[in-house]
C-alpha positions as CSV (number, residue, x, y, z in Angstrom):
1,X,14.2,-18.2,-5.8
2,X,13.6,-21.1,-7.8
3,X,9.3,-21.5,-8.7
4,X,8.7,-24.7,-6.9
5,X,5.9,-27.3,-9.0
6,X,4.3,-30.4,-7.3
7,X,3.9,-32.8,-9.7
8,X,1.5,-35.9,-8.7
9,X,1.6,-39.1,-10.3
10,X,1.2,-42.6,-9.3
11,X,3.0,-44.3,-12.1
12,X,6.4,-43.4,-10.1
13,X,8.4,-43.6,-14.1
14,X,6.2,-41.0,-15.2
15,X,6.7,-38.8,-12.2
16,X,10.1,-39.5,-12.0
17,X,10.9,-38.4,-16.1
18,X,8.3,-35.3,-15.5
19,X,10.7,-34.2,-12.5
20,X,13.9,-34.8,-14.0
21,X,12.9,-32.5,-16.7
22,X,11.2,-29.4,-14.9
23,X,14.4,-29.8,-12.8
24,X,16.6,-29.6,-16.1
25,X,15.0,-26.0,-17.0
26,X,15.9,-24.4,-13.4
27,X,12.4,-25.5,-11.4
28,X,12.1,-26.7,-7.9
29,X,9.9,-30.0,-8.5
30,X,8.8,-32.4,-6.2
31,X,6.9,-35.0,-6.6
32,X,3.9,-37.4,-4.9
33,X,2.3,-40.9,-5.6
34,X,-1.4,-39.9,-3.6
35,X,-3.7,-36.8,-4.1
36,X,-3.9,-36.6,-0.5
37,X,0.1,-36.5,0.6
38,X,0.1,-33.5,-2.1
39,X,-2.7,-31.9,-0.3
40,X,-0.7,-32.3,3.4
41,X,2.1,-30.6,1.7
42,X,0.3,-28.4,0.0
43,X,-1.5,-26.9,3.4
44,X,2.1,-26.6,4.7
45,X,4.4,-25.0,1.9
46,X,2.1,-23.8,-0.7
47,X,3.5,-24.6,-4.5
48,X,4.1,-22.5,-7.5
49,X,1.7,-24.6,-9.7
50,X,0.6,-28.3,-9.6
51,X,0.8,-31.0,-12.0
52,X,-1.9,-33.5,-11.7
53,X,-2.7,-36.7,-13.0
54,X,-6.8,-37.0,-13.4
55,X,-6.4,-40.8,-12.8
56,X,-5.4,-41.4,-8.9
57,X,-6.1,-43.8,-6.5
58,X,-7.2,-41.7,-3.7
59,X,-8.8,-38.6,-5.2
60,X,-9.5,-38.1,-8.6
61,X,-8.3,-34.8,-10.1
62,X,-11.6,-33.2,-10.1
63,X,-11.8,-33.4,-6.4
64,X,-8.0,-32.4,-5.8
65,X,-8.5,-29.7,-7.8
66,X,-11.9,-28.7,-6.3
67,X,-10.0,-28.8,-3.0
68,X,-7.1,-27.1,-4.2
69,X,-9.1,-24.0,-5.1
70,X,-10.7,-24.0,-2.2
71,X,-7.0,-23.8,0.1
72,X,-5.5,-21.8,-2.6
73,X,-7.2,-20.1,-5.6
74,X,-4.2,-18.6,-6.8
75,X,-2.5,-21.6,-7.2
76,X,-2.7,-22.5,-11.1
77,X,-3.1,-26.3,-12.1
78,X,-2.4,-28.4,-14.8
79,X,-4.0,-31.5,-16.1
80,X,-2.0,-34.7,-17.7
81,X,-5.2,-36.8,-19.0
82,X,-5.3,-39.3,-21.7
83,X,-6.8,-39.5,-25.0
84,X,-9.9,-41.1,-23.6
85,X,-10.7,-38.2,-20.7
86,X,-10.5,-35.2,-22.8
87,X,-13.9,-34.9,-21.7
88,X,-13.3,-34.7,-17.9
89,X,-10.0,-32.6,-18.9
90,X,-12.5,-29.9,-20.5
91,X,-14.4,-30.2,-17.2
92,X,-11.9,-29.4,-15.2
93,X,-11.0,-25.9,-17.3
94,X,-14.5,-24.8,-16.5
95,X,-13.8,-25.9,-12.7
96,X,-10.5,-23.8,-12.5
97,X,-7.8,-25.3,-13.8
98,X,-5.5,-23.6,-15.8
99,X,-4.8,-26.2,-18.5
100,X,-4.1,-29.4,-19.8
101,X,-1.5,-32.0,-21.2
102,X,-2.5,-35.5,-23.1
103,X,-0.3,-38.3,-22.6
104,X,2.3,-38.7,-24.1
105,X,3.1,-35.5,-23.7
106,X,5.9,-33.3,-25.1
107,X,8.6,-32.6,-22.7
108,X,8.5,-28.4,-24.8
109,X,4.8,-27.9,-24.4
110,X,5.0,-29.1,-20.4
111,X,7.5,-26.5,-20.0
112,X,5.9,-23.6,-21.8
113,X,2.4,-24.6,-20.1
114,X,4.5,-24.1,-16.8
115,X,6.1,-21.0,-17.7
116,X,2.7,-19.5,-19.1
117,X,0.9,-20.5,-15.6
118,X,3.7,-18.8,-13.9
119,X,3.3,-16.1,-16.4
120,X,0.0,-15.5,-15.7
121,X,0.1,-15.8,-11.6
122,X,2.5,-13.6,-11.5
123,X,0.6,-11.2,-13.3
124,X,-2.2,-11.6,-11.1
125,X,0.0,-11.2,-8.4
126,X,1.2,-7.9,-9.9
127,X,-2.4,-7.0,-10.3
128,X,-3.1,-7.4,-7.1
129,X,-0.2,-5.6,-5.7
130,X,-0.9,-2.5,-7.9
131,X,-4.9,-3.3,-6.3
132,X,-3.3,-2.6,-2.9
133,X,-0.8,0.0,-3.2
134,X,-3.7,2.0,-4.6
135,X,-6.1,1.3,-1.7
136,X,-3.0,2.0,0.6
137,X,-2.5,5.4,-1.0
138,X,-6.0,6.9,-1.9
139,X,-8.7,4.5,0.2
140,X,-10.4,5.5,3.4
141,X,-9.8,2.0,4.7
142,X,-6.3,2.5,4.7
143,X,-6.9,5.1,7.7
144,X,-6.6,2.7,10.8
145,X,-8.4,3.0,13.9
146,X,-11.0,2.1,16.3
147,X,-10.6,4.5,19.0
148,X,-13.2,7.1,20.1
149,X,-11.1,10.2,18.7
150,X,-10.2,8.0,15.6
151,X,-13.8,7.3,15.1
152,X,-14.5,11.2,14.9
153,X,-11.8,11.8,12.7
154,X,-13.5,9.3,10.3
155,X,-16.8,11.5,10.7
156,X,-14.7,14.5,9.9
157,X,-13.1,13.4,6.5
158,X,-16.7,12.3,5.5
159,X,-18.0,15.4,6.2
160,X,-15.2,17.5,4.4
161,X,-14.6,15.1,1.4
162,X,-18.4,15.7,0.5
163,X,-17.5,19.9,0.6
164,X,-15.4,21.8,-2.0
165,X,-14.1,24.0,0.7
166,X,-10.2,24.5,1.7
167,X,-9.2,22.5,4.4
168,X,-6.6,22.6,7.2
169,X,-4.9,19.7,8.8
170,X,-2.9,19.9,11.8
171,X,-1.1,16.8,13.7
172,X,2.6,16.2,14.8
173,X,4.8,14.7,12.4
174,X,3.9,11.0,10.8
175,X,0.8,11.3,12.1
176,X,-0.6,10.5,8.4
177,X,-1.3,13.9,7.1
178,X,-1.2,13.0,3.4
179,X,-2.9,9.7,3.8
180,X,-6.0,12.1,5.4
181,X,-5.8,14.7,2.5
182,X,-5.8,11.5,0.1
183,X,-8.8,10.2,1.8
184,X,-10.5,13.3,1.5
185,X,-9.7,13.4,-2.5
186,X,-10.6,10.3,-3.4
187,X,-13.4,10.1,-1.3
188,X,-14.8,13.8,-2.7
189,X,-16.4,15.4,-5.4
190,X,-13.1,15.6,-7.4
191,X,-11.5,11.9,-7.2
192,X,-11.7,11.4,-11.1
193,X,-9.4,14.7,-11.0
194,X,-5.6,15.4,-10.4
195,X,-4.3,15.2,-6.9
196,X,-1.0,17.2,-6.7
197,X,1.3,17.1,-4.0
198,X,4.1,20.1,-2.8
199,X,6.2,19.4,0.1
200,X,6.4,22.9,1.0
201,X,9.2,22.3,3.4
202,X,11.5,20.6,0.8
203,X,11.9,22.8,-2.1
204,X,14.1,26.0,-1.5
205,X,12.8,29.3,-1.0
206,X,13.9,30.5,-4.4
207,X,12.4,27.6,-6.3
208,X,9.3,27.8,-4.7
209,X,7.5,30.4,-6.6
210,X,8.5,28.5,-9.9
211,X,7.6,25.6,-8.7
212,X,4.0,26.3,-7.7
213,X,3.2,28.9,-10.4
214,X,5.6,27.9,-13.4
215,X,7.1,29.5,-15.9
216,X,7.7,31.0,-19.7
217,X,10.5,30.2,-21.9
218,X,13.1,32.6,-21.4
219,X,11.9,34.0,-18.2
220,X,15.3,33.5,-16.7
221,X,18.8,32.3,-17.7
222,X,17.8,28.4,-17.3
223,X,14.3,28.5,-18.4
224,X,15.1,26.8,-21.8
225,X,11.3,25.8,-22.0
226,X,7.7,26.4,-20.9
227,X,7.1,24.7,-17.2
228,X,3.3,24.3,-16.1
229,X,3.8,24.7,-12.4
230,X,1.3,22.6,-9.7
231,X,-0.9,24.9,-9.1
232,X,-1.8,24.3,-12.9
233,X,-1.1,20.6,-13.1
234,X,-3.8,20.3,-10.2
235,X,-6.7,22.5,-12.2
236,X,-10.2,20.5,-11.6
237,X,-8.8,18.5,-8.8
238,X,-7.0,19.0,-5.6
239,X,-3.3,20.8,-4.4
240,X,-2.4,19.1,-1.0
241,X,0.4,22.1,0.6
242,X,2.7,20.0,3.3
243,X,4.0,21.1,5.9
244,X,2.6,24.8,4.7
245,X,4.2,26.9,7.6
246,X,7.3,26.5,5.7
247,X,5.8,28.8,2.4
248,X,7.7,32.2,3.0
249,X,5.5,35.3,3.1
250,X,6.0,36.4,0.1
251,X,4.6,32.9,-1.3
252,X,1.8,33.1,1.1
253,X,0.7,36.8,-0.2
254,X,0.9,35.6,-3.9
255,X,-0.9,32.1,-2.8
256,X,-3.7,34.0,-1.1
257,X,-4.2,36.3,-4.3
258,X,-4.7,32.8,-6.5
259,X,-7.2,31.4,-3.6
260,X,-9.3,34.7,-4.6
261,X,-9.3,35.1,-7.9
262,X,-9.2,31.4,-8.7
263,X,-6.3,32.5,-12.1
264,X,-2.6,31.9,-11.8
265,X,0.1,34.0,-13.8
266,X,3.4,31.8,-15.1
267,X,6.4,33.6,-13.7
268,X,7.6,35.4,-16.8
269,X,3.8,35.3,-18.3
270,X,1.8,38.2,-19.5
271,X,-1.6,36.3,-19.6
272,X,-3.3,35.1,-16.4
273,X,-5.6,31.4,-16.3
274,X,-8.2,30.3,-14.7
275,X,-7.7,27.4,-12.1
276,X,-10.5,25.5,-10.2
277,X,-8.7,23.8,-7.7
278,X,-9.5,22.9,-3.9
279,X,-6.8,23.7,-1.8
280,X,-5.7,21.2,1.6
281,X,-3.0,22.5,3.3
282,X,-1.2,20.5,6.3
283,X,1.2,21.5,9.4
284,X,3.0,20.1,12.4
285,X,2.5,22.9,14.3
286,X,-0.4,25.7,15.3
287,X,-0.2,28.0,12.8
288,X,-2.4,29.9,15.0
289,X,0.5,30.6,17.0
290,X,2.6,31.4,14.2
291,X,0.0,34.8,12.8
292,X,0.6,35.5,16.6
293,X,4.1,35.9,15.9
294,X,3.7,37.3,13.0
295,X,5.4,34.5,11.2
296,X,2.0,33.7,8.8
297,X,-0.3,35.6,7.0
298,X,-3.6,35.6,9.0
299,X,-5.5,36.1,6.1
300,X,-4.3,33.4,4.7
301,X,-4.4,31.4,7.8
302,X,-8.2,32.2,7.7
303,X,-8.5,31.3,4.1
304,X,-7.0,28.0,4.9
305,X,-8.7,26.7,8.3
306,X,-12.4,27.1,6.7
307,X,-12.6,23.7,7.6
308,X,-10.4,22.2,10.2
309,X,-9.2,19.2,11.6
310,X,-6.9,17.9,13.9
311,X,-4.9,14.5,13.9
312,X,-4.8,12.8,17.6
313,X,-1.3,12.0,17.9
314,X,-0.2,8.0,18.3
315,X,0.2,8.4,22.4
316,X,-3.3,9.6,22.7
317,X,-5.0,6.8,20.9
318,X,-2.8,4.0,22.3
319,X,-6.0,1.1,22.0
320,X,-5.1,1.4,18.3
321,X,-1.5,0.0,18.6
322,X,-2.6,-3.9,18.5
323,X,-5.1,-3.1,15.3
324,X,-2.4,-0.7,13.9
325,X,0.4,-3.9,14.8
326,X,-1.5,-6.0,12.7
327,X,-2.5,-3.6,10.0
328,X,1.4,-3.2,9.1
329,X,2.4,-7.1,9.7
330,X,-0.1,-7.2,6.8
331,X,1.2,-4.6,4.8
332,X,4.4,-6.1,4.9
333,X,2.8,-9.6,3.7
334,X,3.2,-11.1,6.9
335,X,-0.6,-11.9,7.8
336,X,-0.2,-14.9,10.0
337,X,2.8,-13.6,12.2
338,X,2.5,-13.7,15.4
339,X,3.2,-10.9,18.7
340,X,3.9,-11.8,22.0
341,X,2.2,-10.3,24.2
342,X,5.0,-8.4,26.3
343,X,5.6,-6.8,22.6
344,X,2.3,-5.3,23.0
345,X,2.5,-4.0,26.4
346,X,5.7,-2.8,26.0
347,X,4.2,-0.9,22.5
348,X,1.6,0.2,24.8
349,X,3.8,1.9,27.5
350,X,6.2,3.9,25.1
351,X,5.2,7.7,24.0
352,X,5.9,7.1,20.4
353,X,7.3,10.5,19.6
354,X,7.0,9.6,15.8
355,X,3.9,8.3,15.9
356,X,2.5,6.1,13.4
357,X,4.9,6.2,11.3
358,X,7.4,5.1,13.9
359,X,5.6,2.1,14.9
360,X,5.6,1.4,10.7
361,X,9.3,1.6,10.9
362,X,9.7,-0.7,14.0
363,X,7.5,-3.1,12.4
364,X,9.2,-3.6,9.4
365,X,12.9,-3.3,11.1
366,X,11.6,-6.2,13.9
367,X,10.1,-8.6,11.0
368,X,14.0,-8.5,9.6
369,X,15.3,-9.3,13.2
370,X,12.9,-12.1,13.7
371,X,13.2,-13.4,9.7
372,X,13.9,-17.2,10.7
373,X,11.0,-17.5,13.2
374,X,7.0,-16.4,12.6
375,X,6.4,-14.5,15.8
376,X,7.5,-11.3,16.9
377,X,9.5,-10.8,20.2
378,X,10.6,-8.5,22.7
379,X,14.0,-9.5,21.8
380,X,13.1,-8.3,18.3
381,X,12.7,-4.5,19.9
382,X,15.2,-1.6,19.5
383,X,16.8,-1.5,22.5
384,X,16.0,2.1,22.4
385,X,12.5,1.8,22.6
386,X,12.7,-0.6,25.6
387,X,15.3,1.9,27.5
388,X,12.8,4.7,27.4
389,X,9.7,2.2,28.6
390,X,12.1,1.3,31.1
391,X,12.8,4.7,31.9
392,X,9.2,5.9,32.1
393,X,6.3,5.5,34.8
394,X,3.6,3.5,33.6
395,X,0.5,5.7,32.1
396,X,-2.7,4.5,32.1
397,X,-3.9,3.7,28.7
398,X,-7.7,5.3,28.5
């Protein structure tokens, strides 16, 4: 998409040249005679960057630009001034603006001005992107909820972030179980350290032990180099085990040995090392059940549930869906849509079987149905999801 520049002028040549030539280097321009028709526009369809004139006959720059910091900070802005209000254009620098052009001005130097603004907005943009894709990954805040049960989960990870002890969470699938462990990290005594990730359930029984533990050059036919497995990688900081019920038995015997003597042996080593690592493990299912059928270690079950907690499932904290609606419109950088609200009952009356991490999904797959307006309908629903609330008695929402 073409970076679209206001440009605002009241000598109607000037503006006219300045357009013809942003528009001759592949920019959207458009231009205005009044300060204030630029700010109606501006409220409507935010710009790229503006080009302003100091000298208008409605608003002086100063108070344009004032004003336009104050709608949009983001929004860079770039002086034309003459010879005689250099003054003024230092002024405005030291008020926000990004820079600015004497008159006459160089057709080059107004184009590389407007490619460095865009330049550097974009790299505030980027900046602020990486800002929240961090927060979303590793902050507490990015937990959302305001239930009762929600509200005592937050008491929970408080309590176990500030402990070095292993930890056991259990909730259904997409429930958020590595957001939680991340919480817990970042917000504990070891978020300057490593936090290492192993999706027990998607690496193959035969790679698993190499994967965890590593291994020596030479220690079998493909083992061309030294590996450092994740149980090293996370040394200081924190292993998160997904979906753990899926470690075989043999995995679980060797993982309990490490949890005790706190040293790890490369596969194909001779030398053990020490590891200081906290160790949060995660499953979909009661593993309780599972050392009742003999299908996990209770030792290791024991090892592992020193402190416990339990995800509520989407369906049992249903007064979250309109915060969590919202939460992800954001996410998705659509802040000011808007939901009808039959979308909302009709949220509130399915079972959500994948839980959070369903309603994500039919969030971001509704915003593509409903691209060309700014609210979300029922339309806009997987028919699925309305067939089974059609399908379905009502349940009372607690």
């Amino acid at each position: 998409m073409n970076k679209r520049i206001f440009v605002i002028e009241d000598i109607t040549t000037q503006k006219n040249l300045m357009l013809w030539q942003l528009k001759e280097n592949g920019f959207e321009a458009e231009g205005f005679n009044s300060s204030r028709e630029a700010l109606i526009k501006l409220k409507e369809d935010p710009p790229d960057v503006v080009i302003t004139d100091y000298k208008m006959p409605d608003m002086n720059g100063i108070d344009l630009l004032c004003e336009i910091k104050r709608l949009d900070p983001d929004i860079p802005v770039i002086f034309m001034t003459g010879y005689g209000t250099i003054d003024l254009a230092v002024s405005a620098m030291k008020k926000g603006a990004f820079d600015f052009l004497t008159k006459p001005y160089n057709s080059d130097v107004l184009i590389y001005t407007v490619k460095r603004a865009l330049h550097v907005k974009n790299l505030q943009e980027e900046n602020m992107r990486l800002h929240m894709e961090l927060m979303d990954h590793f902050a507490f805040d990015s937990i959302v909820g305001g239930s009762k049960c929600m509200k005592e989960l937050f008491k929970e990870i408080s309590n176990v972030a500030m402990s070095d002890a292993t930890c056991l969470i259990e909730g259904e699938s997409g429930t958020g179980k590595e957001i939680v462990a991340r919480a817990i990290h970042y917000e504990g005594l070891r978020k300057s350290e490593p936090f290492v990730v192993v999706n027990c359930g998607a690496i193959s029984e035969n790679l698993i032990e190499s994967e965890l533990f590593g291994y020596e050059k030479g220690s079998f036919s493909t083992a061309t180099c030294r590996n450092t497995g994740k149980l090293e990688q996370a040394d200081s900081g924190t292993l998160f085990l997904d979906e753990i019920a899926n470690l075989p038995l043999i995995m679980q015997s060797k993982l309990l040995s490490v949890l005790e003597r706190k040293e790890v042996t490369r596969i194909g080593g001779k030398k053990s090392m020490p590891v200081n690592i906290r160790v949060i493990a995660s499953t979909n299912c009661h593993l309780l059940d599972l050392v009742r059928k003999k299908e996990f270690r209770e030792d290791l079950f024991y090892r592992l549930n020193v402190l416990p907690i339990r995800i509520p499932s989407l369906k049992d904290r249903k007064e979250d869906i309109p915060l969590l609606t919202r939460h992800f419109l954001i996410k998705n950088h659509q802040p000011h849509m808007h939901v009808d609200h039959d979308v909302i009952n009709i949220f509130l009356k399915y079972d959500w079987p994948g839980n959070v991490r369903e309603l994500e999904n039919i969030i971001e797959r509704m915003l593509i149905m409903s691209s060309a307006t700014k609210t979300l309908r029922t339309q806009d629903i997987p028919i699925e999801i309305k067939d089974a609330v059609h399908s379905t008695p009502l349940k009372k929402v607690a």
